[in-house]
N, C-alpha and C positions, 0 to 999 in steps of 0.2 A: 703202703701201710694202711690195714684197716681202719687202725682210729681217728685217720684224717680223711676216710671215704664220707663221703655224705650219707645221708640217711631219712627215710621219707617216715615222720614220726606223725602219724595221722594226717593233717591236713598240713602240717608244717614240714619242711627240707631243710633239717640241719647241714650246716657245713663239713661234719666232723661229728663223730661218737664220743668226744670229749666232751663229758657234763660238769659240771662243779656242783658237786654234791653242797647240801645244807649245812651252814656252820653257825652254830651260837656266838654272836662279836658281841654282845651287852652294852650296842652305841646306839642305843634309841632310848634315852633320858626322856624321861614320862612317858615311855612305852609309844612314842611317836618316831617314825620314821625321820632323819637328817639330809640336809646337803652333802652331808660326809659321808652317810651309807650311801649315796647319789655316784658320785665320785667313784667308790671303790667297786661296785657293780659293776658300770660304764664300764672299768679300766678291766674288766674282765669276761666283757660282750663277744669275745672271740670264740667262749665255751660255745661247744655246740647246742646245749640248753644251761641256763643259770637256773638252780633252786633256790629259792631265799633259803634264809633260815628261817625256825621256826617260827611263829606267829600266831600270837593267842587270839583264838576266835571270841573272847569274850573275858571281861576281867575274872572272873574265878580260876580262868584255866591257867594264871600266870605263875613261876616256880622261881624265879628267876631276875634279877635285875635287869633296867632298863633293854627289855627285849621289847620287839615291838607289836602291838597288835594289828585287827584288822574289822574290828568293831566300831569305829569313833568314825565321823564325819575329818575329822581332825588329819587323825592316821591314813585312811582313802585319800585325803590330797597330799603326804605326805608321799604314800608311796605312788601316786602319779608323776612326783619329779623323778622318784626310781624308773618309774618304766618307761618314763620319755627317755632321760637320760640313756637308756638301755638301746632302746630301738635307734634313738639316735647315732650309736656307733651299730649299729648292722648288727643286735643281738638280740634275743627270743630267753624270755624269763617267765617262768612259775612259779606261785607264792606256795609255800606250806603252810596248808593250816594242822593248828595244834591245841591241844589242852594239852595239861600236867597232869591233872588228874591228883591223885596221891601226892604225887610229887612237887611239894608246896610247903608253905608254912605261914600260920595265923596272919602273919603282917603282911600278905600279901591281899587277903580276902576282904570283899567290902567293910566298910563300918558297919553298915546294916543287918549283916547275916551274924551268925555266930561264931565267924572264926577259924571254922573249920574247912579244909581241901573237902572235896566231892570226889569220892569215889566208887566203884562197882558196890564193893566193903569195905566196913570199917577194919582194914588192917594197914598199920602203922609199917612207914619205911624205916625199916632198923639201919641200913646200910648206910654210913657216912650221917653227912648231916648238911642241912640246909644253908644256903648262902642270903638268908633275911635281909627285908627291903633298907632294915637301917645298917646293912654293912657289917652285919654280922653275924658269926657261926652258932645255931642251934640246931637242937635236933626235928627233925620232920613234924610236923602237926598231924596227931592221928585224923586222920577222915572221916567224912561220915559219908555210910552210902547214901547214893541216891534211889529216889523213891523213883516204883515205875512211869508213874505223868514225870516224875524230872528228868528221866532220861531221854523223853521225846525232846524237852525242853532243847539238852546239850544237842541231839540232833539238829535240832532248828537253828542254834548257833552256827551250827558248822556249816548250813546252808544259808544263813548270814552273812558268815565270812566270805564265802563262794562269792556271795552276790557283790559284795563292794572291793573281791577284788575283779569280777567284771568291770567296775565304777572303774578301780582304779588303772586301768590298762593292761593287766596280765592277760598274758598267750595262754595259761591257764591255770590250773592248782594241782596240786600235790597234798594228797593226805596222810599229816604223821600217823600211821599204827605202827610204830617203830619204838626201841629205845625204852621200854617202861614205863610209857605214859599212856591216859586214857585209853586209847581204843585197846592197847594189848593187856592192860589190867583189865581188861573186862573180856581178852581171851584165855591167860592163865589161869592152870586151875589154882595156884599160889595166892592172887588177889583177887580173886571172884567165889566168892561164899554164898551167892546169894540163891535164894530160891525160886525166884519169879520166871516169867519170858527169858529173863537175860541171864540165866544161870543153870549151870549143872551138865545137862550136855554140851557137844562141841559144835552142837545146832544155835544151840540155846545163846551158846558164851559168845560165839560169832554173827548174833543176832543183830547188836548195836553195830556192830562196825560194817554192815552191812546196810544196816540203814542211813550211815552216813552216807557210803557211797549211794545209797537211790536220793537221797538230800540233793548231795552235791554234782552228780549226772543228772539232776530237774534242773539246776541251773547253768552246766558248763555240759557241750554235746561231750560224752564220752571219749572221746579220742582228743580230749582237752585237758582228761584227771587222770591222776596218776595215782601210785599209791606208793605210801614205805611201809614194810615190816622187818623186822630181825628176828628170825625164827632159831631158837634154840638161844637168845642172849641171855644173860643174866645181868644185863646193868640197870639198875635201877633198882635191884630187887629179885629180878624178874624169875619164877620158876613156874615150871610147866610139868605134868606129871607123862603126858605123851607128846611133846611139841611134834612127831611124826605127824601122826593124829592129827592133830590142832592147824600146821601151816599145809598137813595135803588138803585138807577138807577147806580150808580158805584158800588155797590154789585154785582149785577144780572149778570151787565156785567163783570166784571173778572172772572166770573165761565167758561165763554171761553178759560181762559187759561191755568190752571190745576198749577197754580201757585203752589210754597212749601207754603208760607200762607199769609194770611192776616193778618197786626200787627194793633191792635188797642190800639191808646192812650187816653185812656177814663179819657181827661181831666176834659172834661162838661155833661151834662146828654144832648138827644138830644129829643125834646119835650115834657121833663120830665122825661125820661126812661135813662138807660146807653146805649153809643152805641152800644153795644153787644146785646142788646133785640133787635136793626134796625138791625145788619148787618147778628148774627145769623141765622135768617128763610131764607136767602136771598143769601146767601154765603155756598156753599156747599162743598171749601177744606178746609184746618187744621185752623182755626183762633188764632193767640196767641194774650191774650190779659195782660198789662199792668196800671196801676196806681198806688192804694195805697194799693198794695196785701204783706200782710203776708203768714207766711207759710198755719194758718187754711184757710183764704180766699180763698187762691190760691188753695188749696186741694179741698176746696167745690165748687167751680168754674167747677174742673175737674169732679167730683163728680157727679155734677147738668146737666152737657152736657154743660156748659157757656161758655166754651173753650177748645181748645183740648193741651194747651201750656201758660205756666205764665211765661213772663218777669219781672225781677226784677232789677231797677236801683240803688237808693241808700242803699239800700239792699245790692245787690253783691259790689258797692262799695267799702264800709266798712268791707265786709266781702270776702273775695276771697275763700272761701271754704264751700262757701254758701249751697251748697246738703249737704254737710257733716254736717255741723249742724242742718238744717230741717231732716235729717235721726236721729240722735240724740235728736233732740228737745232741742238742747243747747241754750244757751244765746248768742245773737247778739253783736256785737260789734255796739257802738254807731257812726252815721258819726258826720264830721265836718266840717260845713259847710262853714268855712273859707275859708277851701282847696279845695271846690269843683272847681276851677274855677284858671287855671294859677299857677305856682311856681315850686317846685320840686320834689322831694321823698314824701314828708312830706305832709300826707292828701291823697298819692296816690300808693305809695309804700312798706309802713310802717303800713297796716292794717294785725294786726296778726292773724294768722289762730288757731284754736281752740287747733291743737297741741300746739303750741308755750305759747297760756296759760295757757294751764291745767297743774298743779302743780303734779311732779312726785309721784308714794307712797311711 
C-alpha cells in the first residue's frame, strides 16, 4: 500500500505518506502551548509528518480562542515540551505559522492599538460571526488596512515565528495561505482593494505572500517550509474573480524555491475541477493534498500521480494510530464533534488506539 511506503521529504524519511493535517483544538488557555497539547501530539507521532495547528505569529494575528502562538519566550518553551514529547515517540512535526488577518474581532486586538483586525482592506467579514475572547458571538470587526512599511512589518513577524520555532525544536514550518486568512486576503481579488505594490495585479496581490516565503526560507533551508493554500474556497469569505489565474500564477512561481511541499485544502472545486487538476501540471515538488480522503481515496490519489502525500484531520483525530489501522484495514473510531473545539482530555485525549480495543484471545 502506498500510504504506508516511506518517503524522502527533503532531508527527512517519513515512515509513511500519512500526514495529519492542521486542526484548530482551542487548548492553549492564554495562547500558550499545554502538557495536554504534549500528550495528544505524542499519541499521534506515528503520522508520517504532524502539522500543528494554526499558530499566530504575533498577537494581532489572533481570531480565535485560546489558540496558541509563537511569539512569546513563554510559548517557545511551551512548544519545546511538544516537540520533545514528539521526537521522543519516533515522530517529525511542523509548526504552522498564521495570521487571521480580517478574520478577528476587537477583543482580540491589543489595548494600545485601536481595536481594529489588519487587513490587505478595509472590507468587513459578513459571513457568520466571531467567536470573542469573552465567550461570545458578535459580528467581525471591520479592518483596517495596512499601510505599505506595515506590511513589511507582518513579513518580519512571520520570520519571527520561523525563528523561535527553530528555538523551539520543529523539523520545520508550514505557512498558512490557506482558509481566508492573511496571506489569501491579500491574494483575492474580493479582499484586496488596494492600490499600492500589493495590489491589483496577480503579480501585485501575490506579492506579500511571496515575501513571507523569502522571510521564512532566510530562516528554515527550503526543503524545511512548506506551504498551505485553498484555491478556489470560499470559507471565510473568500472570492476570487479568476482563482485559475491567481493559484496558476502562484504555482509556477513557488517551483523557485524547492520547497518540502505544497499543502492543498481542496475545500471547493476551482472552475469546476479539484485544485489539484490547477496546481498538479504546474507545481513540480511533493504536493500533499487534504479534504475528505479515506484510506481507499487517499491510496488511489498516490496511485493515480494526484499526490505524492495525504493529510488526514478528523481522521487522525479520532484516531492517533491512524497507519496502524490503514495497514490493517481496521475500523475507525468515530469523532465527536462536540469536542472538536475548546475543553479538556475528553474529545482530545481519550481517543483509543486499536490496541486498547481489541479484545484479548
Amino acid at each position: 500500500m502506498k500510504l504506508l511506503t516511506a518517503y524522502d521529504l527533503g532531508p527527512i524519511t517519513l515512515p509513511n505518506r500519512v500526514l495529519m493535517a492542521p486542526m484548530t483544538r482551542n487548548r492553549a488557555p492564554g495562547n500558550v502551548p499545554t502538557d495536554l497539547m504534549a500528550t495528544y501530539y505524542r499519541q499521534r507521532a506515528s503520522a508520517g509528518l504532524i502539522i500543528t495547528e494554526a499558530t499566530q505569529v504575533h498577537p494581532r494575528g489572533r481570531g480565535y480562542p485560546n489558540t496558541p502562538g509563537i511569539h512569546s519566550d513563554e510559548q517557545v518553551e511551551g512548544w519545546k515540551t511538544i516537540t520533545e514529547a514528539v521526537h521522543d515517540a519516533g515522530g517529525r512535526i511542523f509548526l504552522q505559522l498564521w495570521h487571521v488577518g480580517r478574520v478577528s474581532h476587537h477583543s482580540y486586538q491589543p489595548d494600545d492599538e485601536d481595536g481594529r483586525p489588519l487587513a490587505p482592506s478595509a472590507v468587513q467579514l459578513e459571513e457568520g460571526q466571531a467567536f470573542t475572547a469573552t465567550g461570545e458571538m458578535d459580528d467581525f470587526t471591520t479592518p483596517r488596512a495596512l499601510t505599505t512599511e506595515e506590511v513589511e512589518d507582518v513579513v518580519d513577524q512571520f520570520a519571527h515565528g520561523a525563528e523561535n520555532a527553530r528555538r523551539a525544536g520543529f523539523d520545520g514550518v508550514e505557512i498558512h495561505g490557506a482558509n481566508g486568512y492573511l496571506l489569501e486576503q491579500f491574494l483575492a481579488t474580493g479582499t484586496n482593494q488596494r492600490t499600492d505594490r500589493y495590489g491589483g495585479s496577480v503579480e501585485n496581490r501575490s506579492r506579500f505572500l511571496f515575501e513571507v516565503v523569502d522571510a521564512v526560507t532566510g530562516v528554515w533551508d527550503a526543503d524545511r517550509v512548506g506551504i498551505r493554500l485553498s484555491p478556489g474556497s470560499r470559507f471565510n469569505g473568500m472570492h476570487d474573480e479568476n482563482p485559475t489565474e491567481t493559484f496558476g500564477f502562484v504555482a509556477e512561481n513557488l517551483n523557485a524555491y524547492d520547497l518540502a511541499y505544497v499543502h492543498l485544502a481542496e475545500n471547493d472545486p476551482v472552475d469546476g475541477r479539484p485544485a489539484r487538476k490547477l496546481v498538479r501540471p504546474r507545481y513540480d515538488g511533493p504536493l500533499v493534498v487534504a479534504g475528505e480522503y479515506d484510506r481507499e481515496s487517499g491510496e488511489a490519489a498516490l496511485q493515480n500521480d494526484k499526490a505524492d502525500l495525504v493529510a488526514y484531520a478528523r481522521r487522525f483525530l479520532a484516531n492517533p494510530d491512524l497507519p496502524e489501522r490503514f495497514a490493517q484495514n481496521a475500523p475507525l473510531n468515530d469523532w465527536d464533534r462536540d469536542t472538536f473545539y475548546g475543553g479538556d482530555a475528553d474529545g482530545y485525549t481519550d481517543y483509543p488506539t486499536l490496541e486498547e480495543t481489541t479484545e484479548p484471545l
